[in-house]
C-alpha positions as CSV (number, residue, x, y, z in Angstrom):
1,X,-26.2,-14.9,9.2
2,X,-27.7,-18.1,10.1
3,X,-25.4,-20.1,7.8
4,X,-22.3,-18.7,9.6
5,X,-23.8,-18.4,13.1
6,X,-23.1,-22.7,12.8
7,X,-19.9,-22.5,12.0
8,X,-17.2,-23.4,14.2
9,X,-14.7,-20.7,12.9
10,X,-14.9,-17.1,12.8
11,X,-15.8,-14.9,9.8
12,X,-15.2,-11.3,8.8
13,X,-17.8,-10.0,6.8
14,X,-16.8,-6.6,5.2
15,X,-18.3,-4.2,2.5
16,X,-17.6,-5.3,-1.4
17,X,-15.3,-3.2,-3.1
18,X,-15.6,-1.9,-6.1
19,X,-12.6,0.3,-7.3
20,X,-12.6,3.5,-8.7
21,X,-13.8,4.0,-12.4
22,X,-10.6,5.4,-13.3
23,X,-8.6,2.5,-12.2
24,X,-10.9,-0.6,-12.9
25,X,-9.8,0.4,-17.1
26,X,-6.7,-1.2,-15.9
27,X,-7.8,-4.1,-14.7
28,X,-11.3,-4.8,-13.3
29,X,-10.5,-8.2,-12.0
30,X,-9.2,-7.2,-8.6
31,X,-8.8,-4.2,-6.2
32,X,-5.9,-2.2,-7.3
33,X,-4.3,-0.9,-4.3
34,X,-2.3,1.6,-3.1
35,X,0.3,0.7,-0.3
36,X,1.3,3.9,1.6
37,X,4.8,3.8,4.2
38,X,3.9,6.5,6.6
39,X,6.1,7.4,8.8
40,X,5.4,9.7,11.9
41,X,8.1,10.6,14.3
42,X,6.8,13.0,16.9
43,X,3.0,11.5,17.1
44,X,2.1,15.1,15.1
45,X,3.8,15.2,11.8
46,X,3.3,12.0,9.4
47,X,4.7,11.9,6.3
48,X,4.4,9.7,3.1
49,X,7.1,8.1,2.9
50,X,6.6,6.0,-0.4
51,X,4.0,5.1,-2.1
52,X,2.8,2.3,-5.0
53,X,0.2,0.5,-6.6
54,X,-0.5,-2.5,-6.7
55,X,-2.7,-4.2,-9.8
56,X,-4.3,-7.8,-10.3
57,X,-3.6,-10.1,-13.3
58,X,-5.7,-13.0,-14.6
59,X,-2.7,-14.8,-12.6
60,X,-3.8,-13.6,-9.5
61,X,-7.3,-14.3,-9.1
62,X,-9.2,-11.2,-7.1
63,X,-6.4,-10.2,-5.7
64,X,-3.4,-8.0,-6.4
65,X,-0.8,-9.9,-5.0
66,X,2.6,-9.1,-7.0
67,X,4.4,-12.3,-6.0
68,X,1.4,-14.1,-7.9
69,X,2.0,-12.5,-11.0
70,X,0.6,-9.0,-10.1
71,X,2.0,-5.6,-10.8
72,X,3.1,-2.6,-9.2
73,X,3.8,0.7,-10.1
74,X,5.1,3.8,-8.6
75,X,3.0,6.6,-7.1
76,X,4.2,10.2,-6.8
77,X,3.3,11.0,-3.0
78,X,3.1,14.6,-3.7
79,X,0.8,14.2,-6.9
80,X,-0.9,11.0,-7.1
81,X,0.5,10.6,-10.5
82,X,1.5,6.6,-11.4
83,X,3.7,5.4,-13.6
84,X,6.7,3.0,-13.9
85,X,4.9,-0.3,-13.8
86,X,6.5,-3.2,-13.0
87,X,6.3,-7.3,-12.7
88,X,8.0,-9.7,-10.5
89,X,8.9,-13.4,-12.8
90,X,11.6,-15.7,-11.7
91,X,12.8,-13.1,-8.5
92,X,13.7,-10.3,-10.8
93,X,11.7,-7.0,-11.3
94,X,10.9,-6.4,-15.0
95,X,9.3,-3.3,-16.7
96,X,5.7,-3.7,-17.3
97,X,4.7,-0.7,-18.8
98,X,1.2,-2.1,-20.6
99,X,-1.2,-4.5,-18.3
100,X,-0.6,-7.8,-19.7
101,X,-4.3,-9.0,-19.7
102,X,-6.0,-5.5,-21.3
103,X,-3.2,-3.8,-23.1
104,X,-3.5,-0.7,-21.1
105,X,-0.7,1.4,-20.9
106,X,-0.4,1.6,-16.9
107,X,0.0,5.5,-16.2
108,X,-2.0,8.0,-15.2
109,X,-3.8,9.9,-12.0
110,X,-4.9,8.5,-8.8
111,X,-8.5,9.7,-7.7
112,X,-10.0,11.1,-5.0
113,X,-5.8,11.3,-4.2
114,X,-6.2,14.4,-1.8
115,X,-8.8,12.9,-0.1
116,X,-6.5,9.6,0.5
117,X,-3.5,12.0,2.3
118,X,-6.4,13.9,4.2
119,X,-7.9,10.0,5.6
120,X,-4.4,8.8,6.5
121,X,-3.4,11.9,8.3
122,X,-5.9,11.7,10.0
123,X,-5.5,8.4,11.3
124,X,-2.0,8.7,12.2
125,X,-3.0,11.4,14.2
126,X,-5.4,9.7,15.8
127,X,-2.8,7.1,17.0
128,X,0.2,8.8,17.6
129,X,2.1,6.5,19.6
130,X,2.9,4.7,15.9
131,X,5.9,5.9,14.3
132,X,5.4,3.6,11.2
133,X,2.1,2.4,9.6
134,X,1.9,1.2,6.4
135,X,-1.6,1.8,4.7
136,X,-3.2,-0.4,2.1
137,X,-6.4,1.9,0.2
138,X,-8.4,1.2,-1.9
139,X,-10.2,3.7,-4.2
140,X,-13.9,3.8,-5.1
141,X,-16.2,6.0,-6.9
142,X,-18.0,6.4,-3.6
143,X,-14.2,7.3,-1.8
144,X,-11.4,6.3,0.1
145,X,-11.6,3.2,1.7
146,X,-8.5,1.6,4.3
147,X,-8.2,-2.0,4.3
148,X,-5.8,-2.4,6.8
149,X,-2.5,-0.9,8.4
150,X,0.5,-3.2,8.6
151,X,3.2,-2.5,10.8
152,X,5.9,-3.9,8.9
153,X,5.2,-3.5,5.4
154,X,7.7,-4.4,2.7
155,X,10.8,-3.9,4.5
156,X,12.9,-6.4,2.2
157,X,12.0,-3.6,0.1
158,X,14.2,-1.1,2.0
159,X,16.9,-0.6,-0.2
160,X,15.0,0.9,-3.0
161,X,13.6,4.0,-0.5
162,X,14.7,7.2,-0.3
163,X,16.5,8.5,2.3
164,X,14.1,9.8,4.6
165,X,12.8,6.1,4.7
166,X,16.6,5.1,5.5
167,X,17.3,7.6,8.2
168,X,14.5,6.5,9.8
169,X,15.4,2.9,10.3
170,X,18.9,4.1,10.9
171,X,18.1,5.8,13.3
172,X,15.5,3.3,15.0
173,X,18.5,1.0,15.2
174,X,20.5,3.1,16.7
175,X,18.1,3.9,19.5
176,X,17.9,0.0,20.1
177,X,21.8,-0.3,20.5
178,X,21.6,3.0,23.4
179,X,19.1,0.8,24.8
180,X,21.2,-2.2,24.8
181,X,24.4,-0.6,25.7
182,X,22.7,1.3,28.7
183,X,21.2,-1.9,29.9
184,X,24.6,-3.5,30.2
């Protein structure tokens, strides 16, 4: 505390995360997150939208960044169930099925995953007045943890959502070009 009370920038000291037993077989040199797209229309009803995971490689350090050589794979937002890894070299999206650093076959059940759609709900009911959040989580053995909400997660990413996630931007546009016409 007195080290950083000299500095001249600010500092954000937060807890140290340890993921989930579960998860750290994959890899246990980063955080594996989840990145959820929520999306709550009326202020009362939010919905998971889509939902990933995101794991670290020797290539990426502590973190799990998947244009740094990390992975991702899909996430069931119903079940928690992964699957479908992935990798990102030279712009295109490659299977990944087995963790290139431990050899372990990247499948399997999120924990604690009820408890992660309980947490979020409840935050997006807390702020209704957002329509779209998206939610990075991590998991450890001592619970659900939220590192932060984005508002504009992955969005080059849009045309690989369903189409709930498509309607909704549709429809968002359209609102903007009433807005536009009506100002006119």
């Amino acid at each position: 505390v007195e080290r950083l009370s000299t500095l001249s920038c600010y500092y954000n000291l937060t807890e140290y995360l340890v993921m989930h037993e579960d998860l750290r077989r994959i890899y246990s040199g980063s955080v594996n997150t989840i990145r959820l797209m929520v999306l709550n229309r009326d202020g009362k009803s939010p919905v998971i939208a889509n939902a990933y995971m995101r794991i670290g490689t020797t290539s990426t350090g502590l973190t799990d960044n998947v244009g740094y050589g990390g992975l991702f794979c899909r996430v069931d937002k119903e079940t928690g169930h992964f699957h479908d890894a992935e990798c990102l070299k030279d712009h295109v999206i490659l299977p990944c099925p087995h963790h290139p650093d431990t050899g372990v076959l990247i499948e399997g059940q999120i924990p604690l995953w009820d408890e992660v759609k309980e947490v979020v709900q409840k935050i997006c009911l807390t702020i209704p007045e957002l329509e779209y959040l998206g939610f990075d989580i991590a998991i450890t053995d001592h619970g659900v943890k939220v590192l932060e909400i984005n508002k504009h997660q992955d969005l080059h990413r849009n045309p690989e959502y369903g189409e709930e996630v498509q309607r909704f931007f549709r429809d968002k546009i359209n609102q903007k070009k009433q807005l536009v016409l009506k100002s006119v």
